[in-house]
DONU-788697 format. One record per residue (C-alpha): residue number from 1; chain; x negated, y negated, z. Coordinates in Angstrom, 2 decimals, padded with zeros to 5 digits. Each point is the difference from the previous one (the first is absolute). Example, Ala and Ser with C-alpha at 12.3 -4.5 7.8 and 13.67 -1.06 7.14 Angstrom:
2
  resi  chain       px       py       pz
     1      A  -012.30   004.50   007.80
     2      A  -001.37  -003.44  -000.66
This chain:
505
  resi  chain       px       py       pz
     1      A  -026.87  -062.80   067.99
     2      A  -001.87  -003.27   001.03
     3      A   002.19  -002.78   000.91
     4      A  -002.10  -002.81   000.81
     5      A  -003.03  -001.55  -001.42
     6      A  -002.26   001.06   003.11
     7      A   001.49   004.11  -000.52
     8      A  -000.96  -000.52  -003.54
     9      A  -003.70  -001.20   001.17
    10      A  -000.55   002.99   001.97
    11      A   000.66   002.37  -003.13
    12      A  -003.99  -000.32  -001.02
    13      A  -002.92   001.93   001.64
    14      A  -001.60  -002.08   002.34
    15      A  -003.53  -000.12  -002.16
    16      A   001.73   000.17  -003.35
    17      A  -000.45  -003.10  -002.18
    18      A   003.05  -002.33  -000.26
    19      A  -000.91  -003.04  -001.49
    20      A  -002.87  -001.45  -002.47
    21      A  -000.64  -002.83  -002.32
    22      A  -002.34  -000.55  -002.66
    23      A  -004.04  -000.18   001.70
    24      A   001.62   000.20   003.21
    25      A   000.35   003.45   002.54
    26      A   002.68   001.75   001.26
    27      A   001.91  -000.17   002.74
    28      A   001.50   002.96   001.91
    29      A   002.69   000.89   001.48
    30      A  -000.73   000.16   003.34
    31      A  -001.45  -003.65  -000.99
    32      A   003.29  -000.90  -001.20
    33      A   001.78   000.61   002.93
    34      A  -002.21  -001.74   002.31
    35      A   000.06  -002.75  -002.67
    36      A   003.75   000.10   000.36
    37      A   000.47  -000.01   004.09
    38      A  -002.12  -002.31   000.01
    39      A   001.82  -002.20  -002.56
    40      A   003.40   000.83   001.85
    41      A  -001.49  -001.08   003.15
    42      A  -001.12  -003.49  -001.30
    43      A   003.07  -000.98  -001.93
    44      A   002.08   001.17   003.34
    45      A  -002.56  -002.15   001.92
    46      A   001.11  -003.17  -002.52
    47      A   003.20   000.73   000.65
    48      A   000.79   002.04  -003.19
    49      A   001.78   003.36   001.11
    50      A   002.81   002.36  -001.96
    51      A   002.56  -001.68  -002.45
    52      A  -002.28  -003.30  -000.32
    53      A  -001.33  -000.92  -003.89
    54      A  -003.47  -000.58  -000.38
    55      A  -000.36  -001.25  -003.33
    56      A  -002.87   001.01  -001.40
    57      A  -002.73  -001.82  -002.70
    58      A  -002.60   002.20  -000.95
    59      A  -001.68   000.64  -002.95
    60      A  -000.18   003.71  -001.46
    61      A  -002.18   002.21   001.85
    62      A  -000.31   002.53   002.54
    63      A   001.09  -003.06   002.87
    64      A   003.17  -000.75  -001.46
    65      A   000.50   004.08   000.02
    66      A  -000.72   000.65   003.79
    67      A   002.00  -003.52   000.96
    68      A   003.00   001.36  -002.02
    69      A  -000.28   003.25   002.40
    70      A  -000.95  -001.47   002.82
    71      A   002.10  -003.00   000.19
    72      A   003.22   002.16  -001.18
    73      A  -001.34   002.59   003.54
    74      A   001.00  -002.66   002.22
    75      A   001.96  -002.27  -001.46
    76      A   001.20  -001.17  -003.85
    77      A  -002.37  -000.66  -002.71
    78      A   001.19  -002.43  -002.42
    79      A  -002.64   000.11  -003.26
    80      A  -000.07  -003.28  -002.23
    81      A  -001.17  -000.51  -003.57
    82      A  -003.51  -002.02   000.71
    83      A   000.68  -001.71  -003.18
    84      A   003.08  -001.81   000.86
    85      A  -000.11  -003.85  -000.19
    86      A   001.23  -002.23   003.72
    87      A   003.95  -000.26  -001.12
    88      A  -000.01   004.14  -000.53
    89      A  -001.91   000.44   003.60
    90      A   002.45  -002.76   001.41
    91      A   002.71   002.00  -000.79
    92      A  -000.66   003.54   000.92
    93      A  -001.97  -000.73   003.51
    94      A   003.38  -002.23   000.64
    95      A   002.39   002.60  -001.83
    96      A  -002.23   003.40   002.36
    97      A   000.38  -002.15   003.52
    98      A  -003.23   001.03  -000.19
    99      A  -001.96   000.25   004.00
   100      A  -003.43  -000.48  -001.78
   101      A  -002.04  -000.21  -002.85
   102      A  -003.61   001.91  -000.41
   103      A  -002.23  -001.33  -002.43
   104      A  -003.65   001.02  -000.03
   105      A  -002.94  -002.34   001.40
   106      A  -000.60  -002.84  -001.97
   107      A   003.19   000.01  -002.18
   108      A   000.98  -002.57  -002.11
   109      A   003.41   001.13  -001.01
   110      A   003.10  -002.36  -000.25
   111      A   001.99   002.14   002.75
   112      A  -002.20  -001.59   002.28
   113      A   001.14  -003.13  -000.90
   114      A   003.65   001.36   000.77
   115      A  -000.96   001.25   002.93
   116      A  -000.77  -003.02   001.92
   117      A   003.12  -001.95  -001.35
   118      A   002.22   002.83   001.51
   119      A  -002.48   000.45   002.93
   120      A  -000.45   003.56  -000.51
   121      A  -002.94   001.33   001.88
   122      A  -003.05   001.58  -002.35
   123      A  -001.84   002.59   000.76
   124      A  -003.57   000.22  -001.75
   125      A  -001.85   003.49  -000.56
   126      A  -003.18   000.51  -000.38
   127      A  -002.01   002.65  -001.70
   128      A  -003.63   000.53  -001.42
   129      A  -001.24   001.67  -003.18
   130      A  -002.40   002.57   002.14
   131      A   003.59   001.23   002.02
   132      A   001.46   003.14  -000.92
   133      A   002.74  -000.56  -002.50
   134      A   003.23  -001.74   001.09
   135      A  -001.21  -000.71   004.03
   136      A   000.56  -003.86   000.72
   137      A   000.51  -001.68   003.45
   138      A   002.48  -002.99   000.55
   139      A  -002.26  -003.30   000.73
   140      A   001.09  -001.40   003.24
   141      A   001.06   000.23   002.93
   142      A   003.89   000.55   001.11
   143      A   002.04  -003.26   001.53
   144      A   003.11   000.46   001.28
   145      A   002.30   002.51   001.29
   146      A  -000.88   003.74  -000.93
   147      A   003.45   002.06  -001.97
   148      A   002.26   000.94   002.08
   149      A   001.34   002.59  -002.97
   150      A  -004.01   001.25  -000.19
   151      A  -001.49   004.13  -000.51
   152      A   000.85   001.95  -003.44
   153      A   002.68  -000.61  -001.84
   154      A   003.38   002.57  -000.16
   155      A   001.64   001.89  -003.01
   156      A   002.92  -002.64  -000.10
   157      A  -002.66  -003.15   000.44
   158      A  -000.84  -001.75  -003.17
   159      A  -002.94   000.57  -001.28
   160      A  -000.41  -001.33  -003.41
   161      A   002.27  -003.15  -001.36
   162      A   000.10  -001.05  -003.44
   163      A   001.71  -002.17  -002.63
   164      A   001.67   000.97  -003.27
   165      A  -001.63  -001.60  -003.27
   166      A   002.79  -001.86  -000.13
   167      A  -000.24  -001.13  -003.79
   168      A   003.85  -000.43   000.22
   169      A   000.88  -001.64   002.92
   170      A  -001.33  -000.70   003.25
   171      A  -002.46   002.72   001.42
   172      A   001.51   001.64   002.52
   173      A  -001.91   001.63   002.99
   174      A   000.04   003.59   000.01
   175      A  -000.94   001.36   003.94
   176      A  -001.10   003.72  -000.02
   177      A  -000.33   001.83   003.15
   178      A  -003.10   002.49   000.73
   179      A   001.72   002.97  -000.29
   180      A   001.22  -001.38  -003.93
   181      A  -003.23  -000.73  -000.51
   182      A  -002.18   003.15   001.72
   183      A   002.95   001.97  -001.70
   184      A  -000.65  -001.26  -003.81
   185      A  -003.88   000.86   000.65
   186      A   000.80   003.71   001.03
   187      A   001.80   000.17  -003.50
   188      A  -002.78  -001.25  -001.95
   189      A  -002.34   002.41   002.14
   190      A   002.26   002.61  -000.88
   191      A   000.50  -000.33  -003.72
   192      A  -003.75  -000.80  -001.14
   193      A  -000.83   002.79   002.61
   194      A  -002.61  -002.22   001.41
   195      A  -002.79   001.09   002.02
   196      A  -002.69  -000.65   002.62
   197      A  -002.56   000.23  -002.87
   198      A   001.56  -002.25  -002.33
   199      A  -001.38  -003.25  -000.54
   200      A   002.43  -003.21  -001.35
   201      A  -001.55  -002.79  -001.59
   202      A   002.16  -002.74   000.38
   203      A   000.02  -003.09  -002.54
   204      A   003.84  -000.90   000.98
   205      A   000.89  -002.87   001.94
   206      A   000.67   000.28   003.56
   207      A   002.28  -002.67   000.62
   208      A   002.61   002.46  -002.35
   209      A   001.38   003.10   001.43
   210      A  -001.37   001.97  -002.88
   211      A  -003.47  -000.39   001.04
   212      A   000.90  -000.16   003.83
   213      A   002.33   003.16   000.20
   214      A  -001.08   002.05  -003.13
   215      A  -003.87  -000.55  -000.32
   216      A  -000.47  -000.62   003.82
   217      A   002.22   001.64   002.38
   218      A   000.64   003.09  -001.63
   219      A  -003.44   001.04  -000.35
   220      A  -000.61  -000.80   004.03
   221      A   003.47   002.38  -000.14
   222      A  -002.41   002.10  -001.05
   223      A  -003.28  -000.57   001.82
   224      A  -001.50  -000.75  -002.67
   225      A  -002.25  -003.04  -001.77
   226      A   000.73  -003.67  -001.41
   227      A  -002.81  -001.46  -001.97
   228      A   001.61  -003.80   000.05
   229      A  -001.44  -002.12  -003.02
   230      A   000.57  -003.60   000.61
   231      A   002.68  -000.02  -002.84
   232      A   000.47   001.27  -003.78
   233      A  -002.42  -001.11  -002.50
   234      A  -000.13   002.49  -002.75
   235      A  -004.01  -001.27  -000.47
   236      A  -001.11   001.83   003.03
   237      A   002.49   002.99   000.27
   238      A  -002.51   002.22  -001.35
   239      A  -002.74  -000.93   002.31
   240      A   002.48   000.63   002.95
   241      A   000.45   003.27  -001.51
   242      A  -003.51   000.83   000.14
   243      A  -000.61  -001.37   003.43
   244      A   003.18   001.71   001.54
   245      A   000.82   003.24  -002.33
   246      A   003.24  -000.41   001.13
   247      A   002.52   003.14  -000.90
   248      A   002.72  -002.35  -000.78
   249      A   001.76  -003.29  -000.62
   250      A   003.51  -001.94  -000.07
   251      A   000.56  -003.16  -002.16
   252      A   002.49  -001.90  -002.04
   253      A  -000.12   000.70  -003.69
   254      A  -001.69  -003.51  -000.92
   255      A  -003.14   001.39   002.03
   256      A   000.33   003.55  -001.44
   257      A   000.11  -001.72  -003.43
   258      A  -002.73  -002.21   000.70
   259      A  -002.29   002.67   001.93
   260      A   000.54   002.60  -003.40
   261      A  -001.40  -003.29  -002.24
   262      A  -003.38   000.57   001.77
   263      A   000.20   003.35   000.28
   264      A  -001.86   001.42  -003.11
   265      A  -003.37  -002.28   001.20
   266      A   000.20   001.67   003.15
   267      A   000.25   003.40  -001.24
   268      A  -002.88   001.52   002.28
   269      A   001.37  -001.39   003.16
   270      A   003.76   001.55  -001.06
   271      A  -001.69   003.53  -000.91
   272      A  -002.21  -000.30   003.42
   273      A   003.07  -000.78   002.30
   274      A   002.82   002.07  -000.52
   275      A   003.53  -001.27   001.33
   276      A   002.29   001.90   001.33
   277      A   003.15  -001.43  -001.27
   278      A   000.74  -003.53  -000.51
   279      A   003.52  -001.64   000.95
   280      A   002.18  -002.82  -001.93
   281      A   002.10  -001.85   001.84
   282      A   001.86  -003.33   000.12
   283      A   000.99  -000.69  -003.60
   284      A   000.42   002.32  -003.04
   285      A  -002.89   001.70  -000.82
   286      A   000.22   000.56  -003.75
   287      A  -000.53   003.49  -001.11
   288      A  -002.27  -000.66  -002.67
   289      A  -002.14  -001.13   002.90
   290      A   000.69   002.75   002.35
   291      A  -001.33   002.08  -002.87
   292      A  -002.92  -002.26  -000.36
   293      A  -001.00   000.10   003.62
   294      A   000.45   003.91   000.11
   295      A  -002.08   000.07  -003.24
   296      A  -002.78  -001.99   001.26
   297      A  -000.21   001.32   003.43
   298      A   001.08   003.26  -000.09
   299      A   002.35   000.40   002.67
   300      A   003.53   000.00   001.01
   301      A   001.71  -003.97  -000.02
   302      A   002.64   000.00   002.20
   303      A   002.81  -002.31  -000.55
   304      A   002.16  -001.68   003.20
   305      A   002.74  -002.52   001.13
   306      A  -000.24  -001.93   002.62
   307      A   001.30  -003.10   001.52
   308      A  -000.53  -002.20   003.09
   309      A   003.34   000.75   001.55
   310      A  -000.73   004.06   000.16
   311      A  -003.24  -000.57   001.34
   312      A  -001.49   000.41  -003.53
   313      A   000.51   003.57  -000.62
   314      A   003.56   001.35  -001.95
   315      A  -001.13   002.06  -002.51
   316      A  -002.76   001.80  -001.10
   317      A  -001.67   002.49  -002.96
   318      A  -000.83   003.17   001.30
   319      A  -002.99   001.39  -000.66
   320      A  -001.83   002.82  -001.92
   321      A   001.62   002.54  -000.93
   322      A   002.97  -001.17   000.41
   323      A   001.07  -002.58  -002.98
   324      A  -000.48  -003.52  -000.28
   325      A   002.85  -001.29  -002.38
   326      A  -001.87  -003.24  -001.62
   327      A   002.73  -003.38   000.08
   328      A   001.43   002.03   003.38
   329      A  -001.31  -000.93   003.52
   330      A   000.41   003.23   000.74
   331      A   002.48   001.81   002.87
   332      A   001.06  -001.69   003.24
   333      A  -003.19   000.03   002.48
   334      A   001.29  -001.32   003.29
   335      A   003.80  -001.76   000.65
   336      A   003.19   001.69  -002.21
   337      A   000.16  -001.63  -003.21
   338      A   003.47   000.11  -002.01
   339      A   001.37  -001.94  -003.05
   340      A   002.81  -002.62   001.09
   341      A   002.32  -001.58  -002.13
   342      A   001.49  -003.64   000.66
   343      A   002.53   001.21   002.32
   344      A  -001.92   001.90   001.98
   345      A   000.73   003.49  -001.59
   346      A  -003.05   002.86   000.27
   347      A  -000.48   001.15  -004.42
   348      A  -000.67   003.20  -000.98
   349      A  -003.17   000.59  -001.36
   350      A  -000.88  -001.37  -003.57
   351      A   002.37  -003.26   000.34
   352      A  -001.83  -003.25   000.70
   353      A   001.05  -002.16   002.92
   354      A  -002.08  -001.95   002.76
   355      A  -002.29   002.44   001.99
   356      A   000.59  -000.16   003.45
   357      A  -001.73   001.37   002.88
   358      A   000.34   000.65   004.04
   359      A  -002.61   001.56   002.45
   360      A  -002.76  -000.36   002.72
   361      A  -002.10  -002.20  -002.09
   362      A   002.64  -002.43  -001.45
   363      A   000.40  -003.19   002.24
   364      A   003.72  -000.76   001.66
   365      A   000.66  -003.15  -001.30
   366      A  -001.35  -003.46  -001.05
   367      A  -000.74  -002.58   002.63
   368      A   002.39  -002.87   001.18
   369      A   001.47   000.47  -003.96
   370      A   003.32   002.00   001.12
   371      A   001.73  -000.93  -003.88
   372      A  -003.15   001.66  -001.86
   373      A   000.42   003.20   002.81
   374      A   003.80   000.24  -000.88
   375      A  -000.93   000.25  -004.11
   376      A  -003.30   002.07   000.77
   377      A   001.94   002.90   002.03
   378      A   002.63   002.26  -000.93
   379      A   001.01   002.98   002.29
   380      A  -003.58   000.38   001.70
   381      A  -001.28  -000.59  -003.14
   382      A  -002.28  -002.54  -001.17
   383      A   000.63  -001.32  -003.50
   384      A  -003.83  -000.43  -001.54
   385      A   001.05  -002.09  -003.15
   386      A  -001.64   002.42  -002.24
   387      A   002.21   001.72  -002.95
   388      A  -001.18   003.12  -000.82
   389      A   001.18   003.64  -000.36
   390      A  -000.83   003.39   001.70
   391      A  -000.20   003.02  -002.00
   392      A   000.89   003.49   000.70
   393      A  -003.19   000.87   001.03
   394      A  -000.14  -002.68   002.57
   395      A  -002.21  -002.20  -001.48
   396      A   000.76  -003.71   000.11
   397      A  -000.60  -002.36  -003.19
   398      A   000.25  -003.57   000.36
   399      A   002.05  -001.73  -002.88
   400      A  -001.14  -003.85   001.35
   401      A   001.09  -002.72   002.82
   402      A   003.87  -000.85   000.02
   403      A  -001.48  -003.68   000.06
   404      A  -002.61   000.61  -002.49
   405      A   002.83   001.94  -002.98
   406      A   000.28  -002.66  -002.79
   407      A   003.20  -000.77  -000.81
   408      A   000.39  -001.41  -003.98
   409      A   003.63  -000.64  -000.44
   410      A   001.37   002.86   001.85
   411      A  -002.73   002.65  -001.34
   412      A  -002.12   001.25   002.82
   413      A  -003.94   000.49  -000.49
   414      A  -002.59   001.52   002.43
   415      A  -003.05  -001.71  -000.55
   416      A  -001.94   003.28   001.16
   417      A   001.12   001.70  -002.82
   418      A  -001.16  -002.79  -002.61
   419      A  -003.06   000.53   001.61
   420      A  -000.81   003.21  -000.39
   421      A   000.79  -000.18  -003.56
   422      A  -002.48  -002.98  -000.83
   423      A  -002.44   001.75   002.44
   424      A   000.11   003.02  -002.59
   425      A  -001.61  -002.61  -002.73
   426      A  -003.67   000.59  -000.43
   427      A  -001.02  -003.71   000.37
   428      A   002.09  -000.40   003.13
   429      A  -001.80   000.44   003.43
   430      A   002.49  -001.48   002.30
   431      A   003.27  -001.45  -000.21
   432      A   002.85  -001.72   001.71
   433      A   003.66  -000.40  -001.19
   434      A   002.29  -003.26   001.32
   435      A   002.98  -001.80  -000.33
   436      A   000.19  -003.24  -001.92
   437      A   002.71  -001.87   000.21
   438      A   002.23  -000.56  -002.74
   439      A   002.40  -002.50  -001.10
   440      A   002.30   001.87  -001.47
   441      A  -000.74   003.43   001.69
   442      A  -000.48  -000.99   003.36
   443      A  -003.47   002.35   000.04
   444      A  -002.32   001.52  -002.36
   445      A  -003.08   001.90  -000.54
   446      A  -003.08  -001.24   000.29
   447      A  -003.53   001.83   000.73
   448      A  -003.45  -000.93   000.31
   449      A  -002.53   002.47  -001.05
   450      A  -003.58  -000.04   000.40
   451      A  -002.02   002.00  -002.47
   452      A  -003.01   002.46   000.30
   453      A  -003.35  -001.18  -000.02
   454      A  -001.22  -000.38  -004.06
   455      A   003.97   000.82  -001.32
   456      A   001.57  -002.62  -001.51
   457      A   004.01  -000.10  -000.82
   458      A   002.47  -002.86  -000.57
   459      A   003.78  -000.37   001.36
   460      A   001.54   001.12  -003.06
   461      A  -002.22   002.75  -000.44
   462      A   001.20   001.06   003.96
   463      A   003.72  -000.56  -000.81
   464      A   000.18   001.81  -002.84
   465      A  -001.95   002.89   001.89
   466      A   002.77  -000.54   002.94
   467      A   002.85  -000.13  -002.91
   468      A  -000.76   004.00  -000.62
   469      A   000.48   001.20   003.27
   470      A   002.12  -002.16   001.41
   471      A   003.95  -001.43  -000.99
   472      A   000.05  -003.55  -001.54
   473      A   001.46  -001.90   003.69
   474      A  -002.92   001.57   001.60
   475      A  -003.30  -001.42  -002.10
   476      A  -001.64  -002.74   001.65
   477      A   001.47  -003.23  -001.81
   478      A  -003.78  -001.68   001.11
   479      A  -003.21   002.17   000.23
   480      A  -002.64  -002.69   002.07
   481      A  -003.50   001.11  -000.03
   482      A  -002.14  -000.66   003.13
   483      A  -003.44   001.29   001.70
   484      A   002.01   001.47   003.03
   485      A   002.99   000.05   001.33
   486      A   001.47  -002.61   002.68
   487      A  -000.34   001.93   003.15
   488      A   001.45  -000.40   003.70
   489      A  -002.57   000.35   002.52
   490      A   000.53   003.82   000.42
   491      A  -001.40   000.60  -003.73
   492      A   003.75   000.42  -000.81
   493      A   001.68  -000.93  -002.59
   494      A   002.87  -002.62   000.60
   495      A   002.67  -000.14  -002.48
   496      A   002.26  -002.16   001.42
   497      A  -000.67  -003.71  -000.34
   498      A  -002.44   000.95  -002.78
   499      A   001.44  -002.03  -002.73
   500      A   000.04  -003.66   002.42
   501      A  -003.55   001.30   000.75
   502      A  -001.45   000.01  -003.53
   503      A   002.46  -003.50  -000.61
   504      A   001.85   001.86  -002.73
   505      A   003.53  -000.48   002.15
């Protein structure tokens, strides 16, 4: 098994295809590796060798995929969202120590800004459109002492550092070493049985380990091709289709959602390019859309868990024939998983506890934060903060966050399972179920629903609906109707925080 970003490189066939964009061609992978020595070289020539951040600003695209891999083969890549405002970049270049920041030529983003307050040095790249797909070159020319820490980085190095969402607290920085994160690729290789022929066109965001680890590095696990979009837009997904005939996909559910609302005007181009499977992961993914998607596209959808601190990768649907249990995210594909209860006890299967997980792909511990490490391990274990059950066939069903459970006077409600329910109402197309707090109560439920295109429905109409599936403590007290949901950056949704958000608090 790989265990470092440059073993994982070397898995392709030297003129096999390894990454594209839209109107742009491939590049190989012999043409990624000299892409990356010679990347290694120049950041070790700045002064930039193993353990030391380069925070990276790129827009989507096939550059911000090879800098990912070949800033993480010599040293740590540390991927920001280009969107964030000064105060956000002030914060995490400060909060990552980061050694650098790369930017492309002729940025105007606010980290710049940053950067010459805190005197970090930038590095520019530089690419044009006629270059095969992902090459760049860093502008300039090296000042300054070469690395003394300089060549490829080791299993133990970091290679990849992140921060939680932090939507409760302070984001805290979650380090994960190249053999966590070369380790989490093999698994995804390994359960969507990916191969040098498959083709992944990737419309996830690559400053989030779900497009870096899942769309990215497992299919170079596998030698095999990225088609990198330069982000989601549900507009153009078909005519990336057609240009790529990729044989599969990952997203969060929004996009799914969003991606089957176009679907039936694109019919030719879905009966012309036939996928392989497609895989959920990230949030929920609502059965009545995983039937949708199947429907519509006829072929396996394959449901996952991941999260940053197991290098994405915990669980995982497997596929055909073997079943796919819709609601479930399937049987452990990677680290152990077992159900924990508050004191630290492993529960049989069928009881609900907090799922909690330990292997080569799950990170050993939170940076400088020793109080969050002390809650967040138990026993080699690391406690996710996800309740949910395991059944006796293995398979692992998520019953919500421990933060996210609303709590009305004492009664406990997952908001997944409202969901589902009002996602079973014909005029529903997506959904997403909050607390509101209560004076009285403390909490209660609150959703916002936004409805199919042409369907109309009021919020008595969709509590009454709720009312015959669900018990009384469980319908939404308010039903708020909206165009779309309030996303995070990801595409995910973000419960927490959701009621100060919409100023209903």
């Amino acid at each position: 098994m790989a265990k470092t970003i440059i073993e994982v490189i070397k898995s392709g066939a030297s003129d096999a295809n390894v990454l594209g964009a839209p109107g742009r061609s491939y590049l190989t992978y012999s043409g990624l590796l000299d892409h990356v020595e010679n990347t290694v070289a120049a950041l070790n020539a700045h002064g930039i060798g193993r353990n030391d951040r380069v925070a990276i600003v790129l827009p989507n695209g096939p550059e911000m995929a090879s800098a990912f891999m070949a800033v993480a083969a010599g040293a740590t890549t540390a991927p920001l969202n280009p969107s964030y405002r000064e105060e956000e970049f002030d914060f995490y270049l400060s909060d990552l120590n980061a050694k650098a920041l790369m930017v492309e030529k002729g940025s105007t983003s606010p980290a710049l800004a940053v950067a010459s307050q805190r005197d970090i040095p930038v590095l520019e790249i530089d690419w044009a459109e006629s270059d095969p797909a992902g090459l760049f070159s860093i502008v300039g020319e090296a000042t300054g002492d070469p690395a003394a820490n300089g060549g490829y980085a080791e299993p133990e190095d970091c290679g990849l550092v992140l921060h939680t969402s932090g939507t409760t607290s302070r984001p805290k920085i979650v380090p994960l070493a190249q053999k966590n994160i070369c380790a989490s690729a093999e698994h995804i290789k390994t359960s969507l049985n990916l191969q040098p022929e498959d083709i992944e066109l990737n419309i996830m965001p690559l400053f989030h380990i779900h497009g870096l680890i899942a769309a990215t590095l497992s299919s170079v696990r596998a030698g095999a091709s990225i088609f990198c979009t330069p982000g989601f837009s549900a507009l153009k997904f078909f005519a990336w289709v057609d240009e790529a005939k990729p044989s599969w996909y990952t997203a969060v559910p929004t996009m799914h959602q969003a991606i089957l609302s176009r679907a039936s005007r694109n019919q030719d181009i879905v009966d012309a390019v036939p996928f392989r499977l497609i895989r959920s992961s990230s949030s929920s993914l609502p059965p009545t859309v995983m039937q949708e998607l199947e429907d519509t596209f006829g072929c396996p959808v394959i449901e996952a868990l991941g999260m940053t601190e197991a290098a994405h990768q915990v669980a995982c649907n497997p596929l055909p024939d073997a079943p796919r249990k819709p609601g479930s995210v399937g049987l452990a594909a990677g680290p152990e998983v077992a159900v924990m209860d508050s004191d630290g006890n492993l529960l049989p299967p069928g009881k609900i506890g907090e799922l909690a997980i330990k292997g080569p792909n799950v990170f050993s511990g939170y940076e400088a934060n020793p109080e969050a490490n002390a809650t967040a391990f138990c026993d080699g274990w690391y406690r996710t903060g996800d309740q949910g059950v395991i059944d006796s066939d293995g398979y692992i069903s998520l019953t919500g966050r421990l933060k996210e459970i609303i709590n009305r006077g004492g009664e406990k409600i997952s908001p997944r399972e409202v969901d589902e329910v009002l996602m079973d109402h014909a005029a529903v197309e997506q959904v997403v179920t909050f607390a509101l707090p209560h004076e009285k109560l403390g909490e209660d439920v609150a959703a916002i629903v936004v409805l199919r295109e042409g369907k109309v429905a009021e919020e008595k109409e969709i509590r009454e609906f709720a009312a015959t599936r669900l018990a009384d403590f469980k319908v939404p007290r308010k039903v708020i109707f909206m165009d779309e949901i309030p996303k995070g950056a990801t595409g995910k949704l973000q419960r927490i925080g959701l009621a100060e958000k919409l100023g209903l608090a």
